[in-house]
C-alpha positions in Angstrom: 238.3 -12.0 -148.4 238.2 -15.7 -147.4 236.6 -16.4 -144.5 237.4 -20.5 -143.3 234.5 -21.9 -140.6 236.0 -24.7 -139.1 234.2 -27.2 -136.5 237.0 -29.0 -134.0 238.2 -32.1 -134.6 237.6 -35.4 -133.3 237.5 -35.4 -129.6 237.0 -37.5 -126.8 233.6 -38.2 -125.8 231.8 -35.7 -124.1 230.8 -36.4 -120.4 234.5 -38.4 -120.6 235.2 -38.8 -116.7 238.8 -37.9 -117.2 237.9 -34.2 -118.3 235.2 -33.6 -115.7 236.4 -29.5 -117.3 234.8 -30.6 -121.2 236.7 -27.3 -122.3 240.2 -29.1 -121.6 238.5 -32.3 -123.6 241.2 -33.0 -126.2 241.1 -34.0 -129.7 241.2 -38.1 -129.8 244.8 -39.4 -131.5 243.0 -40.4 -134.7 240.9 -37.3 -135.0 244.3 -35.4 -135.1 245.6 -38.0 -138.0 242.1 -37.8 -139.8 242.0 -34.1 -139.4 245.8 -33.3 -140.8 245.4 -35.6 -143.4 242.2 -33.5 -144.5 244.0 -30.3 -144.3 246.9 -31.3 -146.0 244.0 -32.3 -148.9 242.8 -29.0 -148.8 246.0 -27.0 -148.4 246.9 -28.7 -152.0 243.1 -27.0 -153.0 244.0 -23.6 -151.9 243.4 -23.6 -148.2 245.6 -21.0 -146.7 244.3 -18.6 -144.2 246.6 -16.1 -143.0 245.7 -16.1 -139.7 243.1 -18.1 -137.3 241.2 -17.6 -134.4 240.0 -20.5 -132.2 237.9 -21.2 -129.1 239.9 -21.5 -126.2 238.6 -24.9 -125.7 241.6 -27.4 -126.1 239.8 -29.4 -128.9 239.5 -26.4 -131.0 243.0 -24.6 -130.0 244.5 -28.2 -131.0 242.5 -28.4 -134.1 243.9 -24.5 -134.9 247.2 -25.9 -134.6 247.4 -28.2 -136.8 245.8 -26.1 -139.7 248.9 -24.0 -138.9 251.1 -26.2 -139.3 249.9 -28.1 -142.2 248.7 -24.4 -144.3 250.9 -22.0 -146.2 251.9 -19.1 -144.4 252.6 -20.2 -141.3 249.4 -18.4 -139.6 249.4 -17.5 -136.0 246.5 -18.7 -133.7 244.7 -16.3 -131.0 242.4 -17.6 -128.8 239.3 -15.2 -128.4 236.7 -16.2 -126.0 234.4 -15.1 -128.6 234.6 -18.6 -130.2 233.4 -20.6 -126.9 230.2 -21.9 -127.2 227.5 -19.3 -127.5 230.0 -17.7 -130.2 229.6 -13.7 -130.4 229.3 -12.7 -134.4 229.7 -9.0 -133.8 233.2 -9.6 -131.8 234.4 -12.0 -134.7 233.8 -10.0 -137.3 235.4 -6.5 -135.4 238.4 -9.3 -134.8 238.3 -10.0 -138.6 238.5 -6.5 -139.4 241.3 -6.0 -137.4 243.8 -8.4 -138.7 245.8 -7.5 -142.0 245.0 -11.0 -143.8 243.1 -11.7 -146.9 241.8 -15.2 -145.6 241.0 -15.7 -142.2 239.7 -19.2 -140.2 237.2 -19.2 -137.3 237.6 -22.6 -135.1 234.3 -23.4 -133.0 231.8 -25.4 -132.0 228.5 -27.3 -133.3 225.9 -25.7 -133.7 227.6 -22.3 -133.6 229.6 -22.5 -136.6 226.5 -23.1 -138.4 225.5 -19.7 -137.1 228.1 -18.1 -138.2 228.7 -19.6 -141.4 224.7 -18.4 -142.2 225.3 -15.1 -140.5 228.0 -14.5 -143.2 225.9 -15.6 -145.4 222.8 -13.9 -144.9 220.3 -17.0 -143.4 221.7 -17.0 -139.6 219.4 -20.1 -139.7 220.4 -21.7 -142.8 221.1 -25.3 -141.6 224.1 -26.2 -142.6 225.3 -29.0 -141.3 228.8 -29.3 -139.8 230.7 -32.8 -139.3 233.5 -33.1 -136.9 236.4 -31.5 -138.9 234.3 -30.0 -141.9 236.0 -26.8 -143.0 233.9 -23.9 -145.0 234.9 -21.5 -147.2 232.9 -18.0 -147.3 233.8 -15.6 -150.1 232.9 -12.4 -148.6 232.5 -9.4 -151.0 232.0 -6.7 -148.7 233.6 -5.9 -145.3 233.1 -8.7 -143.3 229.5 -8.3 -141.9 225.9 -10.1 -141.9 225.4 -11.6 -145.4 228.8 -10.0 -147.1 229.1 -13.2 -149.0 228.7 -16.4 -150.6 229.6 -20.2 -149.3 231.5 -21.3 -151.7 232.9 -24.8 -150.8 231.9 -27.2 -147.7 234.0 -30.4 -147.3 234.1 -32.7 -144.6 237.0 -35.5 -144.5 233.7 -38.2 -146.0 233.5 -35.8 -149.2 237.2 -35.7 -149.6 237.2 -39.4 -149.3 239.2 -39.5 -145.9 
């Protein structure tokens, strides 16, 4: 199994008056053209989840959207509460478990997909560092669970020369 970490998109500032809510905080018009332009890039490199889960926060439901748009498959979006900041690892990967997909994309938040990514990995506190955008892949070899797998690519739109 695949398992995609991806942090949200470009957004507007945070502390932007006109969202005094920062989880209705949208993606910025150019983040959303920098961001499809890098999935499209990746899509063409095998990115394909079958189905995504994303923080309810509009920044990261957005930024779910358009992977499923620009992906194979056409994969369907849930929003699990699990994925706001503070993310819960247990409840992701029972959610994981769940669906009938051989490639699956989480959508959060700094610092917490960093968490996860090491979680999956094994080094909860790995330090991997997460742009705005940058997508990971995890090649889990087990069930999904605490260090089933490997991270096997990290790109950000810089590396893929967006």
């Amino acid at each position: 199994m695949e398992i995609f970490i991806v942090r949200h998109a470009w957004a507007y500032h945070h502390g932007d008056e006109r969202w005094p809510d920062d989880s209705q905080r949208p993606l910025e018009a150019a983040g959303r053209e920098r961001f499809a332009n890098m999935v499209v890039a990746l899509a063409d490199r095998g990115f394909a989840p079958q189905a995504i889960a994303t923080s309810p926060y509009a920044r990261c439901a957005q930024t779910a959207e358009i992977i499923a748009e620009q992906t194979p498959h056409a994969p369907s979006v849930v929003e699990l509460d699990e994925l706001a900041p503070g993310s819960d690892f247990d409840a992701l990967v029972e959610w994981t478990r769940s669906v009938d997909a051989d490639s699956v994309a989480w959508v959060g938040h700094a610092p917490d997909v960093s968490f996860l990514c090491g979680e999956l990995i094994g080094r909860r506190n790995a330090n991997i560092r997460f742009a705005k955008g940058a997508v990971a892949a995890v090649r889990a070899f087990e069930a999904p669970s605490r260090g089933c797998g490997e991270l096997f690519w990290l790109a950000t739109a810089k590396s893929l020369g967006l």
